[in-house]
N, C-alpha and C positions, 0 to 999 in steps of 0.2 A: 937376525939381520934383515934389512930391507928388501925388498925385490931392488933389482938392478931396473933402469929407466930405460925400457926397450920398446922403439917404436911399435905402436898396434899394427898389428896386420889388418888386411882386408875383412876376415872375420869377425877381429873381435872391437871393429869402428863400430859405435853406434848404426843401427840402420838407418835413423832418422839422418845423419848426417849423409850416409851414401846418396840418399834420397833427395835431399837436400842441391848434393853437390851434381847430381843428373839432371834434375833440372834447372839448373844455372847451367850446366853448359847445352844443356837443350834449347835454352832460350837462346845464350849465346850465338849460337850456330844460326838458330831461324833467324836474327836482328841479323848477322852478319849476311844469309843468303837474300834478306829484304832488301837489304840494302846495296848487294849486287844487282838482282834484279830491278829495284829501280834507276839504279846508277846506268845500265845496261839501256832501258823503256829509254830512258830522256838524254841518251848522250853521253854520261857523266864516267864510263867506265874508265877510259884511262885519265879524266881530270881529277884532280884529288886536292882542294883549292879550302882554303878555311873559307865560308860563305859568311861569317861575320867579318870578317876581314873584307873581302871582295862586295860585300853592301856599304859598310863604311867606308870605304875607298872613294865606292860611285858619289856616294853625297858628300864628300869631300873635294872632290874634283868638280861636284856640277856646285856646291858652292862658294869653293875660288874663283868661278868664273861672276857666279855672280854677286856675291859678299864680297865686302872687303871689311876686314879686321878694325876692331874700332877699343879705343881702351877702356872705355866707359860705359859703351854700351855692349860691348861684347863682338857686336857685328850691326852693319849698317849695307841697306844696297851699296851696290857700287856703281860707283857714279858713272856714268857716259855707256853703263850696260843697255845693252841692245836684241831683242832676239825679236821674231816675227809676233809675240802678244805682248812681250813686256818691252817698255822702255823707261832708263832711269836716266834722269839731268843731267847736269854736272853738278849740281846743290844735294843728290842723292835722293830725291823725290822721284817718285813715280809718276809719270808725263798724266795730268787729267784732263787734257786737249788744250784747244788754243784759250790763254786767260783771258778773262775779259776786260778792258779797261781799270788799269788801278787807281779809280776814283775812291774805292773804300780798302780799307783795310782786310787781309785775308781771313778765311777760315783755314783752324790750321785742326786735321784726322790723323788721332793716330792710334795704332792700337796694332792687333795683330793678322793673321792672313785674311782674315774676311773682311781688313780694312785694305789692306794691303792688294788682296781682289786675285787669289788663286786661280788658276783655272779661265781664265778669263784674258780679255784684250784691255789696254788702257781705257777705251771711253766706257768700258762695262764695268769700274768697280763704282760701289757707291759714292767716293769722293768724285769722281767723275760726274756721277749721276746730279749729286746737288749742286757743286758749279752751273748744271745749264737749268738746273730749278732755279737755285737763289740769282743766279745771274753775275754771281760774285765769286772774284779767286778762288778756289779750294783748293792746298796744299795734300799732298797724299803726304805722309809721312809715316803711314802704317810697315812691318814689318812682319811678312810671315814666321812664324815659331816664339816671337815673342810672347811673355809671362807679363802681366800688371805691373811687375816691375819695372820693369824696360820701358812700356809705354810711357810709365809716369815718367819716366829719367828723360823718354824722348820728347814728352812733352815740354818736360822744361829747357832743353837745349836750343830746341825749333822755336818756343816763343823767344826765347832772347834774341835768335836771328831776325825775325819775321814779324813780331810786335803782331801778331792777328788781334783780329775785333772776337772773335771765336774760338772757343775749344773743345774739340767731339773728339772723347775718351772712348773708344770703344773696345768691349771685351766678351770671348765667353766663358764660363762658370770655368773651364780647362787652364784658364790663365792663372787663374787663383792657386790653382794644385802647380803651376808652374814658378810660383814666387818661393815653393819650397828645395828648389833646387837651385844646384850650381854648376852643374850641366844640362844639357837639352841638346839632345839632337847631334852629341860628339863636339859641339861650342859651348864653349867654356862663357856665365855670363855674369852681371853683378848682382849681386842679392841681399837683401837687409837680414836683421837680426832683430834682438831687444840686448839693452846692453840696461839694466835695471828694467827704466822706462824709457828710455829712449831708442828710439830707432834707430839703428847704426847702416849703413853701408857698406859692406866688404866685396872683396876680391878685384877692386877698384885696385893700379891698374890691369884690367882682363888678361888673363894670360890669353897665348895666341893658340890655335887652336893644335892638338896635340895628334901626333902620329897614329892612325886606326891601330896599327898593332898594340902601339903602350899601354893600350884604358882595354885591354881584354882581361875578363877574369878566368875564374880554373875554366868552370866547364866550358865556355866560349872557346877558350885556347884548346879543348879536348874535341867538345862533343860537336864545333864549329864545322870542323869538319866530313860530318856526316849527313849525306844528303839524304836519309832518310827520316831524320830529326828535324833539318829544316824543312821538309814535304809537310810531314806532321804537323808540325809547328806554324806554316801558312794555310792547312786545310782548316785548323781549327783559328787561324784570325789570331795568333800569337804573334808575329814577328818583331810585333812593335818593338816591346819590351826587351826582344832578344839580341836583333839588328840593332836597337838604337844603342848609344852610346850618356846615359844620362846619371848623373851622381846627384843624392837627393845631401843638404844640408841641415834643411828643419825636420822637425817629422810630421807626417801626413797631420795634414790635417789646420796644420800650424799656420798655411797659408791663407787662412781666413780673417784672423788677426792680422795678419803684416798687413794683406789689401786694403782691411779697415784705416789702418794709422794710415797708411799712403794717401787715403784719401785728405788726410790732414796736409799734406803736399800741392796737393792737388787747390787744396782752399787757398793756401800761401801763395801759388802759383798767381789764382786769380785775383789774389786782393794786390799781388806786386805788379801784374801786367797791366790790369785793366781790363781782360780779357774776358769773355763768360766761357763757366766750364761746363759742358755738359756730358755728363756721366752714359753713353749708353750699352743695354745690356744688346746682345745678339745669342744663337743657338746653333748649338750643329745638330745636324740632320737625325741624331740616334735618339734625341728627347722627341721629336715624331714617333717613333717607332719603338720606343723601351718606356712605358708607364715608370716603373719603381727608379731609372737611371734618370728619368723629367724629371719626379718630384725632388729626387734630389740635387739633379741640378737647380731649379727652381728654386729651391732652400736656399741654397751659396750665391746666385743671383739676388737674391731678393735681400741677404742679409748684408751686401755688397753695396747693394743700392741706397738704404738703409744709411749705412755711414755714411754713404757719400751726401745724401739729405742731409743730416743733422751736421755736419759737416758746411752746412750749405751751400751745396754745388745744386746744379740742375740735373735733372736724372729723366730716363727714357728707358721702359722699360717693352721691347718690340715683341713681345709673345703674344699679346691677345691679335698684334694686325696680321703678323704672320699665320697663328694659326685658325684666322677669320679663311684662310687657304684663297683657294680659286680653280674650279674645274674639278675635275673629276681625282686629280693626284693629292686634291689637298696640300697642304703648307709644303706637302714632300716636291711640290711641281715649282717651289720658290729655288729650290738647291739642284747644283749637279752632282759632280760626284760625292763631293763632304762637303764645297762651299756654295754661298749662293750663285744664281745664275745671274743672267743681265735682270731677269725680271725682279729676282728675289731682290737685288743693288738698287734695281728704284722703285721698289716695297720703302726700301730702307733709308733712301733718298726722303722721297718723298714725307716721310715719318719726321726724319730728323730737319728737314726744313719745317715742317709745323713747329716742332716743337721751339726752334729756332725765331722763326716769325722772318715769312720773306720779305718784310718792310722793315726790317730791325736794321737800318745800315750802322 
């Protein structure tokens, strides 16, 4: 007959297993007193708060104040916003000081925070800048956190308003990798496909943006709240990924292509307005500072540009003026924290009025 199924005793467990199961709760114990200790160092001992939850809350409330929900683009300024550096219209533009005489038709910028002018006061972003170059209107219509796609959509919304003599597309290589998603940032936004060959649009109309707790996954809902995970996770420059809230729909990579065909938009745009489009590329501050992250940014920039050419748009490509630098910081003395500064804005100005021609009314 069989042996009867009688739990092992402590003996006759494998050793390896005892051994095993000592240091899982060895480790246990040390993660559990780390993380009293540092709960204890910064305050946190008797707060006990999911920190994914209490980050996406913060940028959900700062922006309600300043977004307002949009069905097509996802989100747009909101209009008659006000705070001591930013101000927006009642049109949803960002203020680029007093216009000048509407004797010509406008330039209409749009793109994302570096058009949009981060960090900065209204007469400091570059649409700013070229208004008191070119002498002539310039519409801000840029949005921070927007992807290529957005732009393109915003571009075509504002020229049907606004009928401009001008169109300055601007983007950098981060926008592209953003045309693969269908979130960004906890805002849900619209995004293309291929439906054979064709370019299709979906998630048209935008849902509105969704409760921070809903869009939490396992470990978020678990390990969220552990403030020795989020220590860890901002010493090492992780939080992006962790904090934000962003759902991919293509797969990496794919946004190379869509940006391409968009450019094909972008051509339609200008043959229906009358408008000139000009394509320009911009850089964040980490292609100074990261060789093998430049080049490849530089690849997706350049293969961007590329379509947007053959495509025949006008195209502006700002890495050789920026990183001709100035002073002793080099190109890094053009930016502040991640965008440009006022100086690096009429770098930028000044570039895209050449390429423009300030005698082009």
């Amino acid at each position: 007959m069989p042996s009867p199924a009688y739990p092992l005793t402590k003996a006759q467990r494998p050793e390896w297993l005892v051994r095993l199961g000592l240091v899982l709760g060895s480790l246990i114990v040390g993660l559990l007193a780390l993380e009293l200790v540092l709960r204890t160092s910064y305050g946190y001992l008797f707060l006990w708060p999911n920190f994914v939850v209490s980050a996406r809350t913060v940028l959900a409330e700062q922006d309600r104040g300043r977004y307002a929900h949009d069905d097509q683009l996802g989100y747009i300024p909101r209009p008659g916003f006000a705070s001591p550096w930013v101000t927006i219209g009642a049109d949803g533009l960002r203020r680029t000081g007093d216009l000048p005489a509407a004797t010509t038709k406008p330039i209409l910028a749009v793109g994302d925070s570096f058009t949009f002018g981060e960090e900065l006061s209204d007469h400091e972003t570059w649409p700013a800048h070229l208004q008191k170059v070119t002498g002539r209107p310039v519409l801000n219509g840029g949005v921070s956190g927007y992807g290529f796609d957005q732009a393109v959509l915003r571009a075509e919304a504002l020229a049907a308003v606004y009928r401009p003599s001008a169109i300055v597309v601007s983007f950098i290589a981060d926008d592209i990798r953003r045309t693969e998603m269908r979130r960004l940032w906890s805002a849900d936004k619209p995004f293309f496909d291929f439906e054979g060959d064709r370019l299709m649009l979906r998630n048209v109309p935008v849902p509105v943006r969704a409760e921070p707790r809903s869009t939490l996954g396992f470990w978020q809902r678990t390990l969220g709240y552990s403030f020795l995970f989020e220590f860890t996770l901002r010493h090492l420059d992780l939080l992006h990924d962790w904090f934000g809230d962003h759902l991919r729909v293509s797969p990496a990579g794919s946004g190379e292509q869509l940006a391409c065909r968009l450019t094909g938009r972008l051509a339609e745009l200008q043959k229906e307005s009358g408008a000139r489009v000009l394509v320009v590329a911009q850089y964040d501050p980490v292609v100074w500072q990261d060789p093998a992250f430049a080049a490849e940014q530089r690849r997706m920039t350049a293969a961007l540009l590329g379509c947007a050419k053959r495509a025949g748009l006008e195209v502006l490509d700002t890495f050789d003026v920026v990183a001709a630098g100035s002073g002793k910081d080099g190109p890094r003395g053009f930016y502040g924290l991640w965008h440009m500064n006022d100086k690096g804005n009429r770098l930028i100005a000044d570039t895209v009025a050449a390429s423009l021609g300030k005698h082009d009314k």
